[in-house]
N, C-alpha and C positions, 0 to 999 in steps of 0.2 A: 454476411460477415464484413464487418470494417477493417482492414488493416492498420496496422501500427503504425503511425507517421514516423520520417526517417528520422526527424528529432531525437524522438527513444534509441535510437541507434547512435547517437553522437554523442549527445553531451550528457557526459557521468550526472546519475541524481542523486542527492542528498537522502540519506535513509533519514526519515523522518525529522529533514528539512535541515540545516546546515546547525548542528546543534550543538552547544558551549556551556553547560550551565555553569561551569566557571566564570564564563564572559553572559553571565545574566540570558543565554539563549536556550532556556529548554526544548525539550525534543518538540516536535509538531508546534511548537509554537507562534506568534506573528515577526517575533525578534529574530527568529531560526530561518524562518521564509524569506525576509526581507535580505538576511546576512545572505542566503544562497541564492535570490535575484540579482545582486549586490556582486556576487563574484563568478558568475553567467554560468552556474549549475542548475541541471533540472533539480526534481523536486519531488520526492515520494514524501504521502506521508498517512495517515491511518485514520478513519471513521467510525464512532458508536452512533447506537442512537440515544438520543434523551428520549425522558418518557412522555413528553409531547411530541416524537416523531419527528424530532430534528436531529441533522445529521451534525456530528461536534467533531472538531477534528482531534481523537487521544487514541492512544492506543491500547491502553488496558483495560480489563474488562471492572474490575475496581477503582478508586479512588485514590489509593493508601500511597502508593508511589512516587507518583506525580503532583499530589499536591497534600499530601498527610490526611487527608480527609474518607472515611472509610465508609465503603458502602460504594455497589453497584454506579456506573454511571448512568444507567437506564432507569436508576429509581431517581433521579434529579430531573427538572425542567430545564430548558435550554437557559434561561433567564439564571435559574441558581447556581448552572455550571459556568457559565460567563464571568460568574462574579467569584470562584474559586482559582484563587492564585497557585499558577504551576511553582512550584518550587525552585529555587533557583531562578525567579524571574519578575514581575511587577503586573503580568498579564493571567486575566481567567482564560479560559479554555475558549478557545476560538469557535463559532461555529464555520460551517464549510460554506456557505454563502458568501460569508465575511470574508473568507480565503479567495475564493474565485475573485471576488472584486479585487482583495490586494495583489497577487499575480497578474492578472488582468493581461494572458496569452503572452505573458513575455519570457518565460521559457517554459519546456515541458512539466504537465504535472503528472505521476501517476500514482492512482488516487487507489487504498487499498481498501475494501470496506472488514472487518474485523467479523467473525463468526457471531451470530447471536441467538444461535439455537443450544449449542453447545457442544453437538456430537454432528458436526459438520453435515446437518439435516435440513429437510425446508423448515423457512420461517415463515412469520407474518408479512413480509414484506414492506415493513415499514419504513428499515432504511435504505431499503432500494429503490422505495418510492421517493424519500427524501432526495435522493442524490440524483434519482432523473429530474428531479423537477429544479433541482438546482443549477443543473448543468444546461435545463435547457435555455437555448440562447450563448452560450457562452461561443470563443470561434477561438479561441486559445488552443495551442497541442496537449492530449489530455487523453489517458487513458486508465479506465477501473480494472479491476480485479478484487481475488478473493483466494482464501484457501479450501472457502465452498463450494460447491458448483452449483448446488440448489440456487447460490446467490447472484453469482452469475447468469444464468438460465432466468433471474429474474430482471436481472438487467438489461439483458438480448431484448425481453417482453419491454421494459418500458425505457428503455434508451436504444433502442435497436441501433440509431447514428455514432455512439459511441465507444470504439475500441475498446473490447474486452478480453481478458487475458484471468490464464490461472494463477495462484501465488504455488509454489510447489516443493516438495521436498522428501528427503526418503524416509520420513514419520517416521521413526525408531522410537522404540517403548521409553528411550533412558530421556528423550526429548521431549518426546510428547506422552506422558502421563497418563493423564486424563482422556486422552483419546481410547475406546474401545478397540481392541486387535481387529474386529474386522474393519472397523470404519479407516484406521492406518495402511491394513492391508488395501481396501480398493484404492483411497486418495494414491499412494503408492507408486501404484501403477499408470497414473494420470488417462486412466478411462476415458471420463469426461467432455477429451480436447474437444471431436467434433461433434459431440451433442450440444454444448452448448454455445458455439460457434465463437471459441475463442480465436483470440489470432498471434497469440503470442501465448510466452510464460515466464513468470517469474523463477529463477530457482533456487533452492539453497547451494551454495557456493561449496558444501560438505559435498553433496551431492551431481555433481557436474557431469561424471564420468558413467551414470544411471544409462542404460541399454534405453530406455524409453526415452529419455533427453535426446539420446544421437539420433535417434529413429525421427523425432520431431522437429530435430535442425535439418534432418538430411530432404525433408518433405518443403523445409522454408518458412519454419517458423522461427521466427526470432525468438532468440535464449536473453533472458535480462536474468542477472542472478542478485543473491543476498547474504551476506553484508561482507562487504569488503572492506579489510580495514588496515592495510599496508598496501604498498608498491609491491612488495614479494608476491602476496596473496593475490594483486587485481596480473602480474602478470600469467600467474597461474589460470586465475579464470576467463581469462579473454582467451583462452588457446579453446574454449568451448565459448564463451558469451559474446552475444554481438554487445553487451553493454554490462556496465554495473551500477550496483546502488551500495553505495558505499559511508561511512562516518568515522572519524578519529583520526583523519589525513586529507590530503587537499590535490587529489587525481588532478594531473593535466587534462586541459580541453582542447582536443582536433582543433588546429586550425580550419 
């Protein structure tokens, strides 16, 4: 197991990179990454695959949102999503190679890969192959996760050097829909931790005060939560998180 570098512990990240579509910076975007290198925040932000096996950086598992255009992202090629302009902005859809180069280790990133099975099940493996093979070489602070574990467990196998963490939350039916009760009921309970040899978790910010969260800070894992979006809210979560990921305000950075 890798541990978290203490970067993730200091400096607030950008939930899905420093984002303004007012100010032309959509979510996950190159506009949004640069804004939040630009004012020394780290940096979360979310991965599909394209249907050649490249990892793109969006976060929905459709089109329609982000750039009006409907239909799956894993039914496009990396080349057609490129060329599909995010809304609110002048850029197609970045892939995650392109992103490593433009951060280029100048502040933390943590890198979330999106479900792609659908029922938080194993996959094919294809964007966890993408993302170790993207990553390797890189010497930047930088850590994945998942709200999978199957995907996780795949990233241990082929990025074993690379800090891995859970994304996590208290699954409630009114949230997560789509999720089958039993599959809400295990994720839940964050089973998982030490099988698949996370070293940290992401959490949702609802959920802080979860018996299974204190049990895993009191052990020394680091609590990174989600989404923080006030000064009220981030001092509420820091009384359980060593850090946040937060959008829609501009957290102080530790000297």
């Amino acid at each position: 197991m890798t541990g978290l570098p203490d970067d993730f512990l200091r400096v607030p990240l950008a939930h899905r990179a420093l984002h303004d579509v007012k100010n032309g910076r959509p979510e996950n975007s190159r506009a949004a990454i640069r804004a939040a290198i630009a004012a020394g925040y780290g940096i979360e932000i979310d991965l599909q695959a394209s249907s050649d096996g490249r990892a793109m950086v969006f976060h929905d598992y459709d089109l329609a949102r982000l750039t009006g255009r409907k239909g799956p992202v894993l039914q496009r090629d990396a080349r057609e999503l490129s060329g599909l302009p995010l809304l609110g902005g002048d850029e197609g859809i970045p892939a995650f190679d392109e992103i490593l180069q433009l951060v280029a280790g100048r502040v933390p990133l943590l890198v979330e890969l999106k479900d792609q099975q659908g029922q938080m099940g194993r996959t094919d493996g294809t964007l966890e192959r993408a993302v170790a093979a993207d990553l390797h070489g890189y010497a930047g602070p930088v850590a994945v996760m998942s709200f999978n574990p199957h995907m996780v467990a795949a990233l241990r196998d082929h990025a074993p050097d690379v800090p891995r963490g859970l994304t996590t939350a208290g699954f409630r039916r009114i949230g997560w829909p789509l999720l089958k009760r039993p599959v809400r009921h295990h994720l839940r309970h964050i089973p998982d931790y030490d099988t698949v040899g996370a070293s940290f978790i992401s959490h949702d910010i609802k959920g802080l005060d979860m018996p299974r969260v204190a049990e895993l800070k009191a052990r020394g894992a680091p609590v990174l939560c989600w989404t923080v979006r006030g000064r009220k809210e981030e001092r509420a979560a820091r009384m359980v998180a060593d850090n946040i990921t937060f959008e829609g305000y501009l957290p102080d950075i530790p000297s």
